[in-house]
N, CA, C and O of each residue as an XYZ file, in Angstrom:
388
protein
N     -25.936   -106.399     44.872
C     -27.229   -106.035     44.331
C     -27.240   -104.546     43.968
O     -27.609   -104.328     42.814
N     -27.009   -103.786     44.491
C     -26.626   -102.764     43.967
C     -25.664   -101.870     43.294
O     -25.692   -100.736     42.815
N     -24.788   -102.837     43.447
C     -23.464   -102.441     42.121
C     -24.373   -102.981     40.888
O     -24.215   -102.211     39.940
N     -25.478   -104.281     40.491
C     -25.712   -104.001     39.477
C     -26.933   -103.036     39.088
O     -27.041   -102.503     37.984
N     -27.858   -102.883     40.173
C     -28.755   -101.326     39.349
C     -27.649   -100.226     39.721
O     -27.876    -99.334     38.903
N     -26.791    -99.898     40.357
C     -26.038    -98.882     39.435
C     -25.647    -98.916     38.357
O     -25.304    -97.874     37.799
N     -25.559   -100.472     37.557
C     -24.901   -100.597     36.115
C     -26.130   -100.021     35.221
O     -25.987    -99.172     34.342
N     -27.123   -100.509     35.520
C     -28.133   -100.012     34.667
C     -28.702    -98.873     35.086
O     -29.262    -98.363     34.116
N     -28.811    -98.349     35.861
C     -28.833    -96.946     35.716
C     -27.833    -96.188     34.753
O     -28.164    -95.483     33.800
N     -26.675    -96.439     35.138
C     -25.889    -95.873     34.276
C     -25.856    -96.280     32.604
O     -25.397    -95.413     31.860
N     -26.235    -97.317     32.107
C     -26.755    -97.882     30.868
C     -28.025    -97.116     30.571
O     -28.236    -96.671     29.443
N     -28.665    -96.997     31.327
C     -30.024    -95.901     30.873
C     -29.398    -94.802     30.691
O     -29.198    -94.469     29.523
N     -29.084    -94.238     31.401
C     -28.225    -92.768     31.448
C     -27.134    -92.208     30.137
O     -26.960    -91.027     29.834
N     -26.737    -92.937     29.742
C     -26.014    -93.259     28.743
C     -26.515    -93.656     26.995
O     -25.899    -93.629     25.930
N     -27.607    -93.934     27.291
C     -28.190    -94.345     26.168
C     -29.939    -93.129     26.243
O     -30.809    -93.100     25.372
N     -29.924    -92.515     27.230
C     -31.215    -91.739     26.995
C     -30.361    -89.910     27.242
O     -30.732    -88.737     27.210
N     -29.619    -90.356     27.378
C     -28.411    -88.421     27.339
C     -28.449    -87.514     26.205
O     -28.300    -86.293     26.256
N     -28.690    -88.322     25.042
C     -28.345    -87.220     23.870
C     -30.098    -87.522     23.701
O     -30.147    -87.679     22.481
N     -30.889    -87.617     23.973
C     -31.947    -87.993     23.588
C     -33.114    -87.287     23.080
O     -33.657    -86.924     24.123
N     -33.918    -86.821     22.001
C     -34.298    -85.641     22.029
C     -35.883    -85.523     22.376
O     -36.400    -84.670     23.096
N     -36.675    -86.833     21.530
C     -38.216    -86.916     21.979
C     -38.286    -88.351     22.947
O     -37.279    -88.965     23.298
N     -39.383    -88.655     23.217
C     -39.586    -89.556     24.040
C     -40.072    -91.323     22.920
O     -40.636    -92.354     23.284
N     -39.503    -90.899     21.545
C     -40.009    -91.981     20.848
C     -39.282    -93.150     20.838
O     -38.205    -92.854     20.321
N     -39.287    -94.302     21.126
C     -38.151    -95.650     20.837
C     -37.669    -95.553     19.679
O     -38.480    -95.181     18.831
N     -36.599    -95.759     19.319
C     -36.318    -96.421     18.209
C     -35.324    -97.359     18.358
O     -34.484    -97.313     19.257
N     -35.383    -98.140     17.582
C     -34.472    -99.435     17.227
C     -32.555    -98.800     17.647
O     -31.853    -99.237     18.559
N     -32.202    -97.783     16.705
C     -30.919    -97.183     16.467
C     -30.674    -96.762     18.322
O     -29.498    -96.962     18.626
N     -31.323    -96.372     19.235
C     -30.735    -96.419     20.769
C     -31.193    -97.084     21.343
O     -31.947    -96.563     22.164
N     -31.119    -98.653     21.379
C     -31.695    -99.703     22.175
C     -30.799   -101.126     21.327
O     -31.175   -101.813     20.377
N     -29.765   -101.169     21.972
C     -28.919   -102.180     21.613
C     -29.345   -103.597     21.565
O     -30.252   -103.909     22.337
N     -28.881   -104.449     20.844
C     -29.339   -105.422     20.357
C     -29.646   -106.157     21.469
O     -29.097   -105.741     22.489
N     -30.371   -107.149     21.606
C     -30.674   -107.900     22.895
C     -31.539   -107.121     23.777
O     -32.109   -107.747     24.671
N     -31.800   -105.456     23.648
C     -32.685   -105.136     24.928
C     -33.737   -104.505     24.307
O     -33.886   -104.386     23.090
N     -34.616   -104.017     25.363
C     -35.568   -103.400     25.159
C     -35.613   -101.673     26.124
O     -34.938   -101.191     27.034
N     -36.718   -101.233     25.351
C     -36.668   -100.212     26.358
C     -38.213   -100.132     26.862
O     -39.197   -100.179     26.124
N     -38.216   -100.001     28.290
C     -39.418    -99.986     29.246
C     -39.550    -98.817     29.853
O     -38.480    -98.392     30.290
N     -40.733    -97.947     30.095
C     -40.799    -96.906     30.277
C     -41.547    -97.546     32.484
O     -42.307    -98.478     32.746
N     -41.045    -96.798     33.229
C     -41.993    -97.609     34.603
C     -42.020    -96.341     35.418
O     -41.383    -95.390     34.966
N     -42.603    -96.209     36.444
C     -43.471    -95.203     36.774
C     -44.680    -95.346     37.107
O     -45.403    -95.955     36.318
N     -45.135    -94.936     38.107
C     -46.613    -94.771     38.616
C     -47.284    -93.707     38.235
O     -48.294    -93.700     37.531
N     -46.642    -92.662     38.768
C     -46.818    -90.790     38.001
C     -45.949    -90.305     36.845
O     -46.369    -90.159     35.698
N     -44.982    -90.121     37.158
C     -44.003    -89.850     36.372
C     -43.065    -90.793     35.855
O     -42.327    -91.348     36.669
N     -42.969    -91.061     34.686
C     -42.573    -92.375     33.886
C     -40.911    -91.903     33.604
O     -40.566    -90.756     33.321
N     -40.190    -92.833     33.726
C     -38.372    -93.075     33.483
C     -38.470    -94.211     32.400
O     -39.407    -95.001     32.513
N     -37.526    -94.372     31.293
C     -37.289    -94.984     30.839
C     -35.647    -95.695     31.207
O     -34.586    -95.157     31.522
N     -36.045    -97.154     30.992
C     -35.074    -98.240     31.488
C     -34.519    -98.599     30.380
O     -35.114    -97.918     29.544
N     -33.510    -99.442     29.658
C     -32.924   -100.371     28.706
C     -32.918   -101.708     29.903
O     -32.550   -101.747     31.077
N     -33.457   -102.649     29.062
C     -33.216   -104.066     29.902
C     -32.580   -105.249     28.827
O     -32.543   -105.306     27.598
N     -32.351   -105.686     29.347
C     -32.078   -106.826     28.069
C     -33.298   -107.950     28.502
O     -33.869   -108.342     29.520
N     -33.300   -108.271     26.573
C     -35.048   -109.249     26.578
C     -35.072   -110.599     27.715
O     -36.063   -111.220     28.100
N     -33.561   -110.815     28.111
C     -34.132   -111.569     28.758
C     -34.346   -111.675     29.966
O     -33.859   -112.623     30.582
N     -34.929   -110.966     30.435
C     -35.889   -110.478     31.736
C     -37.550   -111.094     31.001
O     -38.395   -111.776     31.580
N     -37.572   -110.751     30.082
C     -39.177   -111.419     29.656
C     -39.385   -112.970     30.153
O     -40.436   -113.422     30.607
N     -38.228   -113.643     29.980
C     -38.584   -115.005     30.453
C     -38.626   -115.317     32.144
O     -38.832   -116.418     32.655
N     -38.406   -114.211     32.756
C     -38.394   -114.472     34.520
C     -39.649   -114.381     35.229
O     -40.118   -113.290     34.906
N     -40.382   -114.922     35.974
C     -41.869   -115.141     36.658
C     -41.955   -113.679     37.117
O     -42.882   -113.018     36.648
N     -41.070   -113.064     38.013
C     -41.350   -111.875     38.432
C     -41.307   -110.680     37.058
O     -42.276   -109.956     36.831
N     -40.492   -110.650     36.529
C     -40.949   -109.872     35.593
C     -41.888   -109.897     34.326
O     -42.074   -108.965     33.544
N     -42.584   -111.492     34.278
C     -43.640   -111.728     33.732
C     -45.107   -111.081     34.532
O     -46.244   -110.813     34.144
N     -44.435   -111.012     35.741
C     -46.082   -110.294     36.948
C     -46.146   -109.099     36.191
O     -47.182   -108.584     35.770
N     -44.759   -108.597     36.006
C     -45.451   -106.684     35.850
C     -45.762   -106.745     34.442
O     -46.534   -105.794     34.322
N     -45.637   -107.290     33.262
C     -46.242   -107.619     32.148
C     -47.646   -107.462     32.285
O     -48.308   -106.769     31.513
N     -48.272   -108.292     33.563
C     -49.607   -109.138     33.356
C     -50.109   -107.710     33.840
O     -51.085   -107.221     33.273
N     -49.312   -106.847     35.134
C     -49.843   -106.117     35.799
C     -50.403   -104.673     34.379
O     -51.475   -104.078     34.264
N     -48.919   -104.568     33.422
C     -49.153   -103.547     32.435
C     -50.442   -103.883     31.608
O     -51.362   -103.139     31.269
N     -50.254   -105.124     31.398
C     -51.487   -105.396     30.332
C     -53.053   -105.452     30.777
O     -53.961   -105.634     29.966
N     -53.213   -105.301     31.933
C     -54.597   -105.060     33.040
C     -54.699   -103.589     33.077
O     -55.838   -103.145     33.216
N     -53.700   -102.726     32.976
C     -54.160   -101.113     33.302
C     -53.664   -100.773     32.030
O     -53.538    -99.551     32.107
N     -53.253   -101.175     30.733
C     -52.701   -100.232     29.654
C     -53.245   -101.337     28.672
O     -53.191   -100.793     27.569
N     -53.672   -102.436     28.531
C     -53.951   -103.285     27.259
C     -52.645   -103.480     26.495
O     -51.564   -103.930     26.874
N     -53.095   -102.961     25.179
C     -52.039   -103.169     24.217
C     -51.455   -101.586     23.599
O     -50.646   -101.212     22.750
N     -52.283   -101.026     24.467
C     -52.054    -99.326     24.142
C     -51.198    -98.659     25.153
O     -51.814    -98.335     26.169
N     -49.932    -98.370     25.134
C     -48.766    -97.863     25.972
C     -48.782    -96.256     25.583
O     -48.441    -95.928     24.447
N     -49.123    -95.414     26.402
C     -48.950    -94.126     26.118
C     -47.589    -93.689     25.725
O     -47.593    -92.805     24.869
N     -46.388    -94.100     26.148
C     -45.158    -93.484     26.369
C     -44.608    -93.825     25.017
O     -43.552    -93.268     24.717
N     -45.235    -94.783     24.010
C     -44.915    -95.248     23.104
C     -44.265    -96.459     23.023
O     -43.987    -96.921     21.916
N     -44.035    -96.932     23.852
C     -43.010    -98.396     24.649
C     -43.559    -98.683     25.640
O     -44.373    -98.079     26.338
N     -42.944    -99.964     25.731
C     -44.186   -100.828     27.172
C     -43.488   -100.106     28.347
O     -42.328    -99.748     28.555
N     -44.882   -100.017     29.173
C     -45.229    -99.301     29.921
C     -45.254   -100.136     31.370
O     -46.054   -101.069     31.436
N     -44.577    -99.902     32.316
C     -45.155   -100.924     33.726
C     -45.236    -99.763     34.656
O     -44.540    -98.773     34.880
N     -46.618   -100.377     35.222
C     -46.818    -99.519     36.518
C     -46.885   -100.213     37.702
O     -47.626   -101.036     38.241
N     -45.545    -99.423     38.004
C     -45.024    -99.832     39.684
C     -43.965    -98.473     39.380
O     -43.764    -97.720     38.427
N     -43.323    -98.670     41.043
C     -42.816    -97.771     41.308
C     -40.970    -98.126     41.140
O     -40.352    -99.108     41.553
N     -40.390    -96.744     40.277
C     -39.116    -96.746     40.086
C     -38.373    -98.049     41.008
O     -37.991    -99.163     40.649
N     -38.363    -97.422     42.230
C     -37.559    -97.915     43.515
C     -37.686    -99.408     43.603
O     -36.798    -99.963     44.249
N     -38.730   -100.251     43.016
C     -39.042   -101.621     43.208
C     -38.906   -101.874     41.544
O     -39.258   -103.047     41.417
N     -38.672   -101.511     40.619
C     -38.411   -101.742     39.415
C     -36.648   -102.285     39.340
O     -36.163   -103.355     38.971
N     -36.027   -101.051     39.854
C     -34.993   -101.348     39.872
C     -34.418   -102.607     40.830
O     -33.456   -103.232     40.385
N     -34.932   -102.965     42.022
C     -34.582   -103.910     43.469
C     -34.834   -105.160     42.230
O     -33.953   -105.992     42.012
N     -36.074   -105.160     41.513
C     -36.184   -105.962     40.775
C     -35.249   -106.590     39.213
O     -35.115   -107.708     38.716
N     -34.842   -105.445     38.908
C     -33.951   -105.834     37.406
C     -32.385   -106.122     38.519
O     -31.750   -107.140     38.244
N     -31.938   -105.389     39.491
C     -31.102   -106.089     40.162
C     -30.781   -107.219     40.656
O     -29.650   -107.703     40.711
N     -31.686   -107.629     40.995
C     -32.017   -109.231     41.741
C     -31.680   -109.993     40.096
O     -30.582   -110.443     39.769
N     -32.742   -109.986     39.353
C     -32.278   -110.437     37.867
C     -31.117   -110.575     37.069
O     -30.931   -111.238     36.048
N     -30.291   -109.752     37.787
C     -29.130   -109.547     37.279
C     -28.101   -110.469     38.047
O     -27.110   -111.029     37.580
N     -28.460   -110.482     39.014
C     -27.848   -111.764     40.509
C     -27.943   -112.646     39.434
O     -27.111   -112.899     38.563
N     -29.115   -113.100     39.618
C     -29.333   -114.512     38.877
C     -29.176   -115.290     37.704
O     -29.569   -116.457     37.680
């Protein structure tokens, strides 16, 4: 479980390094993923691949973003609020499976 959020950490890390504003674009977000910004206070941006959208638990923090942010994401990209540390326990486990 944690050899794979070290993978994606390091996939974030790697893909947000040369990075200059905080805007998405298509050209650093490889085909198949997305990029999610998560954070309670201070927001990190993730690369996930889309298919995490189809998993129950990561459909919760969807429901949870769309109750405190609507359809309006400040960071410019969807936005989940929870905390880093359980974001990641979470795209790990996903990655198990």
């Amino acid at each position: 479980m944690a050899l794979q959020a070290k993978q994606i950490l390091r996939l974030q890390s790697l893909l947000t390094r040369n990075r200059l504003s905080r805007v998405t674009t298509a050209l650093d977000v490889p085909k198949g993923h997305l990029a999610v910004y998560v954070g309670e206070n201070e927001k990190k941006r993730f690369i996930v691949p889309v298919s995490y959208l189809s998993h129950p638990s990561f459909q919760d923090l969807l429901i949870r973003a769309e109750e405190e942010f609507g359809f309006h994401h400040p960071m410019g990209g969807l936005t989940i609020p929870c905390e880093e540390k359980a974001f990641v326990a979470l795209a790990a486990h996903l990655n198990a499976s």
